[in-house]
C-alpha positions as CSV (number, residue, x, y, z in Angstrom):
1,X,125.0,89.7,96.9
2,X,122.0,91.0,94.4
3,X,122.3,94.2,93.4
4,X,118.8,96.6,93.2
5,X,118.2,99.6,91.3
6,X,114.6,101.0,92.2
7,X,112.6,103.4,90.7
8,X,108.6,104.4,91.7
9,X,106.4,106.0,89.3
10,X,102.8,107.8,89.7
11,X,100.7,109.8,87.5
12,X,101.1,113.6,87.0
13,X,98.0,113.7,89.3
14,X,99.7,111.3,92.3
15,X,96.5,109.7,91.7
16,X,98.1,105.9,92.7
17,X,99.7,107.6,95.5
18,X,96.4,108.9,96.8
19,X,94.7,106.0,96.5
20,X,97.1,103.8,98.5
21,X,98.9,102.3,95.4
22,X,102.1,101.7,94.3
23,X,104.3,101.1,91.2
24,X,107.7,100.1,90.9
25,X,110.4,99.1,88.4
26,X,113.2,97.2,89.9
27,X,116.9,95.8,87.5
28,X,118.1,92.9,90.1
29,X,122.1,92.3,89.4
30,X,123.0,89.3,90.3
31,X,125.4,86.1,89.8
32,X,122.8,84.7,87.6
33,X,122.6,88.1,85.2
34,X,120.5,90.7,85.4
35,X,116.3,91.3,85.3
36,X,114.1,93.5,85.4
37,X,110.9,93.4,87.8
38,X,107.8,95.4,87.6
39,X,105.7,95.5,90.5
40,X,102.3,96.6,90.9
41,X,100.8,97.0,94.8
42,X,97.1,97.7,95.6
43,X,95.3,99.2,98.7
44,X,95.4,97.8,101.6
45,X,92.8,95.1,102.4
46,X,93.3,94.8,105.6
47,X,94.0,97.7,107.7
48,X,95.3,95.8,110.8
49,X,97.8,94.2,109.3
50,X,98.3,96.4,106.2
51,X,98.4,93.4,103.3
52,X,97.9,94.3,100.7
53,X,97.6,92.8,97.0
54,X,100.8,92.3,94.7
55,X,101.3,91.5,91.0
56,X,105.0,91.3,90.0
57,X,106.1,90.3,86.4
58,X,110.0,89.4,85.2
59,X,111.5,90.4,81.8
60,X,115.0,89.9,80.8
């Protein structure tokens, strides 16, 4: 079972907060090593369903 270590940043400001945006740094233990994920969420675009866009990137 993966192991997750989370972390959520913002500016000084909560200016990403404000605006309905999120970003997070995630180090994903696992049997296959370790990584590191970075994850940027927009607004929503869709206020029904709440979707809203992602961009995640890996490093080692």
């Amino acid at each position: 079972m993966p192991l997750s270590c989370r972390g959520h940043y913002d500016r000084p400001d909560e200016s990403l907060t404000k605006a309905g945006e999120e970003l997070r740094v995630r180090t994903v233990r696992g049997t296959d090593g370790t990584r590191t994920v970075l994850t940027y969420k927009g607004a929503a675009v869709d206020e029904d369903s709440g979707s809203r866009p992602e961009d995640e990137t890996h490093g080692g």
